[in-house]
DRENFI-768786 format. One record per residue (C-alpha): residue number from 0; residue in one letter; x, y, z. Coordinates in nm, 2 decimals. Example, Ala and Ser with C-alpha at 12.3 -4.5 7.8 and 13.67 -1.06 7.14 Angstrom:
node resi 0	resn A	X 1.23	Y -0.45	Z 0.78
node resi 1	resn S	X 1.37	Y -0.11	Z 0.71
# end
This chain:
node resi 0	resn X	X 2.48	Y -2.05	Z 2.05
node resi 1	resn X	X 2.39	Y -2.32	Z 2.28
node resi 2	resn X	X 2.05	Y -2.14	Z 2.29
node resi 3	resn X	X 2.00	Y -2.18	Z 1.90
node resi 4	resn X	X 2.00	Y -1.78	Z 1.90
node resi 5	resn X	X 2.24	Y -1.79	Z 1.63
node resi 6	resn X	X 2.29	Y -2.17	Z 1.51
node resi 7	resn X	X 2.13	Y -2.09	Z 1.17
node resi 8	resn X	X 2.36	Y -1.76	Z 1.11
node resi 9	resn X	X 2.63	Y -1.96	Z 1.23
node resi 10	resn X	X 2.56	Y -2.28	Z 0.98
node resi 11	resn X	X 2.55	Y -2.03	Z 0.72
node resi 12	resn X	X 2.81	Y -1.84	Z 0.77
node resi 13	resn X	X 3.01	Y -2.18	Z 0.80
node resi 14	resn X	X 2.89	Y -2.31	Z 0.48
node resi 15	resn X	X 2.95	Y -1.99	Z 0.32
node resi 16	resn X	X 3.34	Y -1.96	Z 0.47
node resi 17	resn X	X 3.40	Y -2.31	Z 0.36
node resi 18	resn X	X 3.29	Y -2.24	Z 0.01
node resi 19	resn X	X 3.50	Y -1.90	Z -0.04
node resi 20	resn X	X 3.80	Y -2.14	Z 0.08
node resi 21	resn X	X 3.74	Y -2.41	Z -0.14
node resi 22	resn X	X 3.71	Y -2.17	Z -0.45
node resi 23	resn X	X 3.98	Y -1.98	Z -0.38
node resi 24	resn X	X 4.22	Y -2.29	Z -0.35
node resi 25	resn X	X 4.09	Y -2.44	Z -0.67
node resi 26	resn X	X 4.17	Y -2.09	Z -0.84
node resi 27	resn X	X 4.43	Y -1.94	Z -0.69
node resi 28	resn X	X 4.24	Y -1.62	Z -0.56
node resi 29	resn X	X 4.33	Y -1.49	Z -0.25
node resi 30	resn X	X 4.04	Y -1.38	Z 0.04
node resi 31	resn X	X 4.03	Y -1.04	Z 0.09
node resi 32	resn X	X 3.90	Y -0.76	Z 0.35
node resi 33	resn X	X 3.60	Y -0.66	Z 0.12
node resi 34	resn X	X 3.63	Y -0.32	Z 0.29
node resi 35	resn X	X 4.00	Y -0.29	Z 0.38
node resi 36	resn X	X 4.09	Y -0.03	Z 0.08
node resi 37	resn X	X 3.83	Y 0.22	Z 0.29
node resi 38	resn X	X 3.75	Y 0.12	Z 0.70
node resi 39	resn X	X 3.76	Y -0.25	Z 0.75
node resi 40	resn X	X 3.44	Y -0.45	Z 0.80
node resi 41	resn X	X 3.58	Y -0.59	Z 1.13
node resi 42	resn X	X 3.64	Y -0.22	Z 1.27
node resi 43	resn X	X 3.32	Y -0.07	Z 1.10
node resi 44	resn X	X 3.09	Y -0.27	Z 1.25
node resi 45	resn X	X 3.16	Y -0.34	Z 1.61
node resi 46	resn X	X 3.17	Y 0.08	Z 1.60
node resi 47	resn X	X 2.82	Y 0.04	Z 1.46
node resi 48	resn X	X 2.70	Y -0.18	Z 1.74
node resi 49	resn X	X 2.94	Y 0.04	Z 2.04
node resi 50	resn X	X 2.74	Y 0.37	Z 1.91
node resi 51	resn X	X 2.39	Y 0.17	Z 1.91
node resi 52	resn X	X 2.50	Y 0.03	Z 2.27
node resi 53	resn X	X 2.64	Y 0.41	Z 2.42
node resi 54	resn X	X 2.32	Y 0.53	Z 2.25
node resi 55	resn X	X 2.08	Y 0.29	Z 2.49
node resi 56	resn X	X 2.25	Y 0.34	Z 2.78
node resi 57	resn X	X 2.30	Y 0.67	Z 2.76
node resi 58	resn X	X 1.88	Y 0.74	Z 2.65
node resi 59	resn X	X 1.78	Y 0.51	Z 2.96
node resi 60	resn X	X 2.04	Y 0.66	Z 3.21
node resi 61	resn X	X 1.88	Y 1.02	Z 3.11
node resi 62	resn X	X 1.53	Y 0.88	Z 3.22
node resi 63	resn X	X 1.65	Y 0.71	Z 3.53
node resi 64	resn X	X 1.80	Y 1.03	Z 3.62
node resi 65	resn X	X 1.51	Y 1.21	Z 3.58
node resi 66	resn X	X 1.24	Y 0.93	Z 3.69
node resi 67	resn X	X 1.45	Y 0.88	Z 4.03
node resi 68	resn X	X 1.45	Y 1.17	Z 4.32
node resi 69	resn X	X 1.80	Y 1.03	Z 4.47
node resi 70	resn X	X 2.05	Y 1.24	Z 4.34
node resi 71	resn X	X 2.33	Y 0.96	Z 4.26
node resi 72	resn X	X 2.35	Y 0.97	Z 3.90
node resi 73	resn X	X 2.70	Y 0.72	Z 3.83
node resi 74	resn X	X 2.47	Y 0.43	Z 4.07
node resi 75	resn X	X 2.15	Y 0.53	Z 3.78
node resi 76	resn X	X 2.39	Y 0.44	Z 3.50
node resi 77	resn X	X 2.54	Y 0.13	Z 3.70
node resi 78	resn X	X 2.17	Y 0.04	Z 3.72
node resi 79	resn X	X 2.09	Y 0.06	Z 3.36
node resi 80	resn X	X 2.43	Y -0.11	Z 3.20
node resi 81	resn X	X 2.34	Y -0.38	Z 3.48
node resi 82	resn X	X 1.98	Y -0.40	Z 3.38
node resi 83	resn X	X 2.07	Y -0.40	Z 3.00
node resi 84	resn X	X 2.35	Y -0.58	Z 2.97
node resi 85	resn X	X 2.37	Y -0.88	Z 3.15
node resi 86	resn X	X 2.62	Y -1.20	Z 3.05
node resi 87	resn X	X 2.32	Y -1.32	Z 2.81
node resi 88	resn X	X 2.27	Y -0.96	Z 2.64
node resi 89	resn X	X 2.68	Y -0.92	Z 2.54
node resi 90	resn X	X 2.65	Y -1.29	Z 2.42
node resi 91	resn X	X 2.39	Y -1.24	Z 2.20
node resi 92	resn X	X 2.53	Y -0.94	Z 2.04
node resi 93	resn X	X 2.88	Y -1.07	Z 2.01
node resi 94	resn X	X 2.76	Y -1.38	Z 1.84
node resi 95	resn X	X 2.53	Y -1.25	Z 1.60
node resi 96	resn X	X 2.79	Y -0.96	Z 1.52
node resi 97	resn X	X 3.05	Y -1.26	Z 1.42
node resi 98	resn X	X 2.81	Y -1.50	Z 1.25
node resi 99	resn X	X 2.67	Y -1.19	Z 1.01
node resi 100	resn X	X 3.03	Y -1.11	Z 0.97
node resi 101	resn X	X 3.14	Y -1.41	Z 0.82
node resi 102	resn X	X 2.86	Y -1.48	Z 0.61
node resi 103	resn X	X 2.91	Y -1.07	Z 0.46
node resi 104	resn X	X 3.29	Y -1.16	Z 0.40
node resi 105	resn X	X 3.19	Y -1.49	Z 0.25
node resi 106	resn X	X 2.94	Y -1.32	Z 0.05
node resi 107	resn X	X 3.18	Y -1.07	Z -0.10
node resi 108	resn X	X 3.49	Y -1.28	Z -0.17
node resi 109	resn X	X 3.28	Y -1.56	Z -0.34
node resi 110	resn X	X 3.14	Y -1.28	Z -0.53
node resi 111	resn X	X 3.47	Y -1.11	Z -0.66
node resi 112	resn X	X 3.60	Y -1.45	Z -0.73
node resi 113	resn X	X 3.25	Y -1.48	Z -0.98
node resi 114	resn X	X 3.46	Y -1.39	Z -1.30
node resi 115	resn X	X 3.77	Y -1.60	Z -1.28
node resi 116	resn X	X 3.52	Y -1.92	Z -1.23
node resi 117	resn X	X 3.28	Y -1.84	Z -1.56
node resi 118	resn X	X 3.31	Y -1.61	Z -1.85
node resi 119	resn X	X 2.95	Y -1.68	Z -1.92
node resi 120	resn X	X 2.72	Y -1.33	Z -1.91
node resi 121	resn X	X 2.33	Y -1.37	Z -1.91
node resi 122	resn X	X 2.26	Y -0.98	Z -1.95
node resi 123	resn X	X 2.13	Y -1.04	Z -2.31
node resi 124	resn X	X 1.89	Y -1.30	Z -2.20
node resi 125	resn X	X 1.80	Y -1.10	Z -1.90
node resi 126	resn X	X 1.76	Y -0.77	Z -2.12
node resi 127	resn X	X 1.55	Y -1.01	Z -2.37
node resi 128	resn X	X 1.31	Y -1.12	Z -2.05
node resi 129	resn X	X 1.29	Y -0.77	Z -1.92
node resi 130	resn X	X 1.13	Y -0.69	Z -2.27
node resi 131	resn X	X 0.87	Y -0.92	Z -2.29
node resi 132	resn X	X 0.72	Y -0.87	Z -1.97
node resi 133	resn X	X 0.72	Y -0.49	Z -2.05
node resi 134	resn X	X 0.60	Y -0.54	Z -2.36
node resi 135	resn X	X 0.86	Y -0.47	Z -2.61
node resi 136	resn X	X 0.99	Y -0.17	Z -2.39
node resi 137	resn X	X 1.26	Y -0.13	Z -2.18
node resi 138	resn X	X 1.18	Y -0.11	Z -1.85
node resi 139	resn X	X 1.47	Y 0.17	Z -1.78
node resi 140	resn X	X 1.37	Y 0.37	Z -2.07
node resi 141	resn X	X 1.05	Y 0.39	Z -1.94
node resi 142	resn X	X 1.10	Y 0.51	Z -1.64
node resi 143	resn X	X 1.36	Y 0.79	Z -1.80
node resi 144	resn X	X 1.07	Y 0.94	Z -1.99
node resi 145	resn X	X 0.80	Y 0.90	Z -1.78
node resi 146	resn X	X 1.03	Y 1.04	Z -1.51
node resi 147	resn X	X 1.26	Y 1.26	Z -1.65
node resi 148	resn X	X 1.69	Y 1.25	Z -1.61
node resi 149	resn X	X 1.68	Y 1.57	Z -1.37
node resi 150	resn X	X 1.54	Y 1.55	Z -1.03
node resi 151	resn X	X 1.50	Y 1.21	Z -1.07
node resi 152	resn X	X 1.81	Y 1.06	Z -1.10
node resi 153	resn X	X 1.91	Y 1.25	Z -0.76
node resi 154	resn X	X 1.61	Y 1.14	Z -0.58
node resi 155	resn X	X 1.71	Y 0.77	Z -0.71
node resi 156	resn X	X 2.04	Y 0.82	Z -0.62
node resi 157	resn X	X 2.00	Y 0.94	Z -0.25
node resi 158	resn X	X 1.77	Y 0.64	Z -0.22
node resi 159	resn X	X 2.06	Y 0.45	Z -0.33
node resi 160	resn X	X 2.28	Y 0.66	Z -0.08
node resi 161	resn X	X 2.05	Y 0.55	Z 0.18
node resi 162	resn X	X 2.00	Y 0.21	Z 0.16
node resi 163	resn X	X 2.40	Y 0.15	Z 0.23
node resi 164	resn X	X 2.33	Y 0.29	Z 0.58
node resi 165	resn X	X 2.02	Y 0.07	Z 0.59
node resi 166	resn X	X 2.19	Y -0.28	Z 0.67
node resi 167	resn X	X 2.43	Y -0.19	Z 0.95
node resi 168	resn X	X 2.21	Y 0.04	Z 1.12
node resi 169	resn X	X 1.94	Y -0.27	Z 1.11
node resi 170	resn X	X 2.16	Y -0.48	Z 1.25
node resi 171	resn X	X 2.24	Y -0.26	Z 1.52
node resi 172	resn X	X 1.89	Y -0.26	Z 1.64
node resi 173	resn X	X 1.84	Y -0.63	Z 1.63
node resi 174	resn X	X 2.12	Y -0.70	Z 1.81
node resi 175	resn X	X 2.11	Y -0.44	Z 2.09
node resi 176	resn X	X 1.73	Y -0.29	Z 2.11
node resi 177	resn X	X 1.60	Y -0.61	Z 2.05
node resi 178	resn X	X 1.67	Y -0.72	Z 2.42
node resi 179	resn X	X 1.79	Y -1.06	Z 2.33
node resi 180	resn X	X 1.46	Y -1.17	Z 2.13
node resi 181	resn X	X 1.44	Y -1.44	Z 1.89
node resi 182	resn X	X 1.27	Y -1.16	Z 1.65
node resi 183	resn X	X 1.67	Y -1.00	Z 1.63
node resi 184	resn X	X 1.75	Y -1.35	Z 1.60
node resi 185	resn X	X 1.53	Y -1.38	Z 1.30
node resi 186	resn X	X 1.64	Y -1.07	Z 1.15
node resi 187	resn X	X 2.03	Y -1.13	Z 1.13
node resi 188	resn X	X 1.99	Y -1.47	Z 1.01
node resi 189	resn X	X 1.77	Y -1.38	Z 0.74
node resi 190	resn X	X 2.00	Y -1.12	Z 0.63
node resi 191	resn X	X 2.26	Y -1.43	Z 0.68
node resi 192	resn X	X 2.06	Y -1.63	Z 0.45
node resi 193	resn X	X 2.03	Y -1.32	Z 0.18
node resi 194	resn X	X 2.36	Y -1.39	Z 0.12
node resi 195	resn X	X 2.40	Y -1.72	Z 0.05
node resi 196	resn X	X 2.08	Y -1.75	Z -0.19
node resi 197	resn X	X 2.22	Y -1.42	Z -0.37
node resi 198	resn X	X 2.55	Y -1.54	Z -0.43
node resi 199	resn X	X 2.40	Y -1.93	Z -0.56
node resi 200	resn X	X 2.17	Y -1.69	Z -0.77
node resi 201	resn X	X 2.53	Y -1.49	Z -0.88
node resi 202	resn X	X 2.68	Y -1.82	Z -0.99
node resi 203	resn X	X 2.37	Y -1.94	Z -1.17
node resi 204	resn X	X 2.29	Y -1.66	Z -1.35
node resi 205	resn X	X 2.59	Y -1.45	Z -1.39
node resi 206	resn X	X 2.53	Y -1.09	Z -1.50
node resi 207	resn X	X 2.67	Y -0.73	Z -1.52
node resi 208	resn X	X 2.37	Y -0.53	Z -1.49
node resi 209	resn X	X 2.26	Y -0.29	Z -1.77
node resi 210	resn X	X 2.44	Y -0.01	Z -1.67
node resi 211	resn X	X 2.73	Y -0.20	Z -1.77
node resi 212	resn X	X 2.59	Y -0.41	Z -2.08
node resi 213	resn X	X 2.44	Y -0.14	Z -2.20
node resi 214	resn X	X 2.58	Y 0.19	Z -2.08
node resi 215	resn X	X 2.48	Y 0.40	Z -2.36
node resi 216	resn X	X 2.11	Y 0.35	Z -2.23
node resi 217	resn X	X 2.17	Y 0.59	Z -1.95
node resi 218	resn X	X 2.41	Y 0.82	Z -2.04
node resi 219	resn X	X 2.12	Y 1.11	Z -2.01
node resi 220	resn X	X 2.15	Y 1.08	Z -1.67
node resi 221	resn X	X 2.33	Y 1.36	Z -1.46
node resi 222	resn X	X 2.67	Y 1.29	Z -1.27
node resi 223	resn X	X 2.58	Y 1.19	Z -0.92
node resi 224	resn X	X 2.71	Y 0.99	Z -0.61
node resi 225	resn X	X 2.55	Y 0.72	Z -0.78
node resi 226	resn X	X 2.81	Y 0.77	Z -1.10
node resi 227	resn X	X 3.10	Y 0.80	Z -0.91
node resi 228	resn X	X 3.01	Y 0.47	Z -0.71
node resi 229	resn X	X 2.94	Y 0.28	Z -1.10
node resi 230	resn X	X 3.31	Y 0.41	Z -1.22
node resi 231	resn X	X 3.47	Y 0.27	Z -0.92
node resi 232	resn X	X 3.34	Y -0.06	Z -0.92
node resi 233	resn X	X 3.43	Y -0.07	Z -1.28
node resi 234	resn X	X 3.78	Y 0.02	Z -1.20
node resi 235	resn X	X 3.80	Y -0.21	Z -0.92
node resi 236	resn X	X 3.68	Y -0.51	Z -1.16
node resi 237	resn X	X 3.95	Y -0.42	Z -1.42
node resi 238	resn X	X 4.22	Y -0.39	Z -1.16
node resi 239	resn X	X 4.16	Y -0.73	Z -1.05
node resi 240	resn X	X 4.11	Y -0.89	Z -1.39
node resi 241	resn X	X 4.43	Y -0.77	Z -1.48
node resi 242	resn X	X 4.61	Y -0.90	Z -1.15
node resi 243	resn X	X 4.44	Y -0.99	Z -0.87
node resi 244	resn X	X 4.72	Y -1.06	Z -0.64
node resi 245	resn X	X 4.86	Y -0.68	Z -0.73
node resi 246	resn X	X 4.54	Y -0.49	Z -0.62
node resi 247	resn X	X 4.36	Y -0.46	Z -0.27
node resi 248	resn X	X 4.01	Y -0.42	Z -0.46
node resi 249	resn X	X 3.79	Y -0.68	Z -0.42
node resi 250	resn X	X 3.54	Y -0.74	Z -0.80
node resi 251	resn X	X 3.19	Y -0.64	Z -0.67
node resi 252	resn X	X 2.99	Y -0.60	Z -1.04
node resi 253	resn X	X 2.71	Y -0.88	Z -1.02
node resi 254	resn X	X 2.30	Y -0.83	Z -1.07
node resi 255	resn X	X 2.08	Y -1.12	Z -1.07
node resi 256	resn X	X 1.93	Y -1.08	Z -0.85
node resi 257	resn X	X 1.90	Y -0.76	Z -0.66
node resi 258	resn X	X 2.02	Y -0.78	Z -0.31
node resi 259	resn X	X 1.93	Y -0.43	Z -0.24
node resi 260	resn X	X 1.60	Y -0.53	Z -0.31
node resi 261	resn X	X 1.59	Y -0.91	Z -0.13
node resi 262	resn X	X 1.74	Y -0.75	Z 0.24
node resi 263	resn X	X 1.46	Y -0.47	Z 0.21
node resi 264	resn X	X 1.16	Y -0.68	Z 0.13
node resi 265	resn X	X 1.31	Y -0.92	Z 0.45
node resi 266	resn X	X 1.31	Y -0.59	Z 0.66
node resi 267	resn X	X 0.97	Y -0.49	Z 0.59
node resi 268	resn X	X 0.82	Y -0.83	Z 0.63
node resi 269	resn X	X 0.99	Y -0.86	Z 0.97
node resi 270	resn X	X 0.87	Y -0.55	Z 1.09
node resi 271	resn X	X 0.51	Y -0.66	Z 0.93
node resi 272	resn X	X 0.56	Y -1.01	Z 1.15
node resi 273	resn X	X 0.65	Y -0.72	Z 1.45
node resi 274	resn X	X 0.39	Y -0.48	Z 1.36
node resi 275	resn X	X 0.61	Y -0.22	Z 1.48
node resi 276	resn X	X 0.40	Y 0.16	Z 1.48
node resi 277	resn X	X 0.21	Y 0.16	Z 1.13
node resi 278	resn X	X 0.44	Y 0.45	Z 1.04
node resi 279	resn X	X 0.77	Y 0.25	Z 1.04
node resi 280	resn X	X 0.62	Y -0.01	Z 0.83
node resi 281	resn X	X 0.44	Y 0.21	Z 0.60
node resi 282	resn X	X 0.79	Y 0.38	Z 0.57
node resi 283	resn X	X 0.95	Y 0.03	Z 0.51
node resi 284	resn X	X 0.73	Y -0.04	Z 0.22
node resi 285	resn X	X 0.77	Y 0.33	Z 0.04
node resi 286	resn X	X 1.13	Y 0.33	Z 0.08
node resi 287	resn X	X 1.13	Y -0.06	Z -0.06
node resi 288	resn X	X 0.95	Y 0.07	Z -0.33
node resi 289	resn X	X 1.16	Y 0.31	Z -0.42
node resi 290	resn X	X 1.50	Y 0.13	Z -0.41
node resi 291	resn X	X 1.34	Y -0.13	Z -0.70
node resi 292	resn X	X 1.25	Y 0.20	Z -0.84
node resi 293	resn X	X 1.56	Y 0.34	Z -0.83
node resi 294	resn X	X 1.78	Y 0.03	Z -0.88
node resi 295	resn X	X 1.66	Y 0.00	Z -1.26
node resi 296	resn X	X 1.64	Y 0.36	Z -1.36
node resi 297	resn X	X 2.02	Y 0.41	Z -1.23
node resi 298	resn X	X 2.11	Y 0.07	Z -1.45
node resi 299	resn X	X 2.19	Y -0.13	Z -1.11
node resi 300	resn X	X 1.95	Y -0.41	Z -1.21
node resi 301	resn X	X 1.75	Y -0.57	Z -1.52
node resi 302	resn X	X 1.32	Y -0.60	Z -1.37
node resi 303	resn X	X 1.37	Y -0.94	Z -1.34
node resi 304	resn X	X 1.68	Y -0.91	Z -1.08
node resi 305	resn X	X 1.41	Y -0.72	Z -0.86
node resi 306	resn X	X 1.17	Y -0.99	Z -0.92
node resi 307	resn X	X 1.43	Y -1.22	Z -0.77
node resi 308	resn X	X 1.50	Y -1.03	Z -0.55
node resi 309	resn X	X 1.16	Y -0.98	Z -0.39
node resi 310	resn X	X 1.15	Y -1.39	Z -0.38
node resi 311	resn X	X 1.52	Y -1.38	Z -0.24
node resi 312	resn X	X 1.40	Y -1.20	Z 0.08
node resi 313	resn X	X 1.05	Y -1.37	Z 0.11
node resi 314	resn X	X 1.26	Y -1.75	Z 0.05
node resi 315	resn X	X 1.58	Y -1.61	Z 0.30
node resi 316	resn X	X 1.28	Y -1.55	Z 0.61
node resi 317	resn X	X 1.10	Y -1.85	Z 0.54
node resi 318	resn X	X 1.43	Y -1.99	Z 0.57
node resi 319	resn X	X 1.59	Y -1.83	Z 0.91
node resi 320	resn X	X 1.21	Y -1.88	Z 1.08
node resi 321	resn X	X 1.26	Y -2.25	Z 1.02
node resi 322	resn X	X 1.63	Y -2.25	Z 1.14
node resi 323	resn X	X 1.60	Y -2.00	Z 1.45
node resi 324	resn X	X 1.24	Y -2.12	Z 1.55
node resi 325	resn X	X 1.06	Y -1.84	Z 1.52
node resi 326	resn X	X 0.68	Y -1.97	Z 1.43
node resi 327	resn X	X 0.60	Y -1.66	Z 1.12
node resi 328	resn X	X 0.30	Y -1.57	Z 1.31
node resi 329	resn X	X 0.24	Y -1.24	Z 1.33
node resi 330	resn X	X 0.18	Y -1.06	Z 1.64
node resi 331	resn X	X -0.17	Y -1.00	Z 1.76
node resi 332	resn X	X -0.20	Y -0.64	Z 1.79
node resi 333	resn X	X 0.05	Y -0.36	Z 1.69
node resi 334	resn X	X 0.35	Y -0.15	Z 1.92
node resi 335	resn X	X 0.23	Y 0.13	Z 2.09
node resi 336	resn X	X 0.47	Y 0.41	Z 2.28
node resi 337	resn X	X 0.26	Y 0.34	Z 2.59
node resi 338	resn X	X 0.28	Y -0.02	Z 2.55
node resi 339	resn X	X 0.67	Y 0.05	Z 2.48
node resi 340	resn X	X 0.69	Y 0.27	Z 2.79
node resi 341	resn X	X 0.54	Y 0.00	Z 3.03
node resi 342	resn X	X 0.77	Y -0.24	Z 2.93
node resi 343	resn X	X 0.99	Y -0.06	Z 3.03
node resi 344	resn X	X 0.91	Y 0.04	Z 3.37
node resi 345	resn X	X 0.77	Y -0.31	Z 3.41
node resi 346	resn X	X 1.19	Y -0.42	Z 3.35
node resi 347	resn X	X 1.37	Y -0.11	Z 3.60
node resi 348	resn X	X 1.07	Y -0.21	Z 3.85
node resi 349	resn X	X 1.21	Y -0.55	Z 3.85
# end
């Protein structure tokens, strides 16, 4: 910390924590596990992180084994865990893992506690906007008929499906491929920083989404995962309107803007600053594409909560490059596998 690997994470996160406390002592809410009705966040994670690290070690052990002609396989992986993970590397990765931590609890208490601090709902106003810019359409409507409520909505919901695995397997790989770098530095703390602009944005605008405002609007659509996930965060905002001291469900309903959208436009334009293989970022942009697709035809989000979002992610990387250090420039030529594999002979070598 010391470093300034994490200090920006870290003043977020604090800022964030000392914000959920304040509101919930003004209100009387209490601060909740976010994900302790399922597998806590605090157990979840550092699993995450301990099958990214057994996977590294493992994949470089298998090449040591087969790159060196001595037979002593248990001194090969001693090599590699001593190689990869010095004082420095564990650091790193236990800091970042705590900072992002707190700022994700932070996020989703101060979230939950949205509708005990205002009754006020934009989604008309929203719904209004969304309108205008498509010209006296509605922008979900649209896409239902130009797109069609069959293969559609599962396509839409498995990108929805997908993106959940998206964030912790992204922070795995900045905090343990990333070999210490400022770029994983830059990536957690803009996810850090995601966070704290959507929630501001969550308070200034509060919202349902249209799939709650206006559920008759998709009620074409099949049943899917997607459905299923929509009825239980109705039935976990209910249970703790009605008592939220007598419920472990934490209130998670809230659309302007689209988080889905903000943390994937920061992960493509971090592996743009990379240029990681064309592939992955090409990949990055289609899928990105695809989620503010999907995100309005299942009724997530209004158009304008993915416009946000888009400036939420640009705004959250501007803002972790100035607090990490990193300089935005992007790197001169793109990753190769070769250039990948001499690195990393270049580091056993040594």
């Amino acid at each position: 910390m010391g470093r300034g690997d994490f200090r920006g994470a870290m003043g977020v996160a604090v800022a964030m924590a000392a914000a959920t406390w304040v509101v919930a002592v003004s209100y009387d809410l209490p601060v909740r596990d976010p994900d302790g009705v399922s597998v806590p966040t605090w157990v979840r994670l550092p699993l995450i992180v301990l099958a990214a690290v057994l996977l590294d070690v493992a994949a470089r052990w298998a090449a040591c084994v087969r790159a060196t002609p001595r037979p002593g396989a248990w001194e090969a992986l001693r090599t590699v865990v001593r190689q990869r993970w010095t004082r420095d590397q564990v650091w790193f990765t236990v800091s970042g893992l705590a900072a992002w931590y707190v700022a994700y609890v932070a996020f989703r208490n101060l979230k939950g506690y949205l509708p005990f601090v205002t009754d006020r709902l934009w989604d008309t106003e929203l719904a209004r906007l969304d309108r205008l810019l498509w010209l006296g359409h509605d922008p979900a409507g649209v896409l239902h008929q130009v797109l069609g409520t069959g293969w559609a909505a599962w396509v839409m919901s498995g990108v929805y499906v997908l993106w959940i695995g998206l964030v912790p397997a992204a922070l795995a790989i900045a905090l343990v491929w990333t070999r210490r770098s400022i770029a994983g530095a830059l990536y957690v703390t803009a996810v850090s920083w995601n966070w704290l602009l959507g929630v501001a944005l969550y308070y200034l605008v509060p919202s349902l989404g249209p799939i709650y405002s206006r559920p008759q609007q998709f009620a074409d659509l099949p049943r899917s995962f997607n459905t299923g996930v929509q009825e239980l965060l109705l039935r976990d905002r209910v249970a703790v309107l009605v008592d939220v001291w007598d419920t472990r469900a934490v209130q998670t309903i809230a659309a302007f803007a689209s988080l889905h959208v903000a943390i994937t436009i920061t992960t493509c334009l971090v592996a743009e600053l990379l240029r990681l293989p064309r592939w992955v970022r090409l990949s990055g942009w289609v899928f990105a594409g695809l989620t503010c697709l999907s995100t309005v035809y299942l009724g997530w989000h209004f158009f304008v909560d993915v416009i946000g979002g888009v400036a939420v992610g640009t705004l959250a990387l501007v803002l972790a490059a100035w607090t990490t250090g990193h300089p935005l420039r992007r790197r001169e030529r793109p990753w190769s596998l070769r250039e990948a594999r001499a690195r990393e002979e270049q580091q056993v070598g040594s």
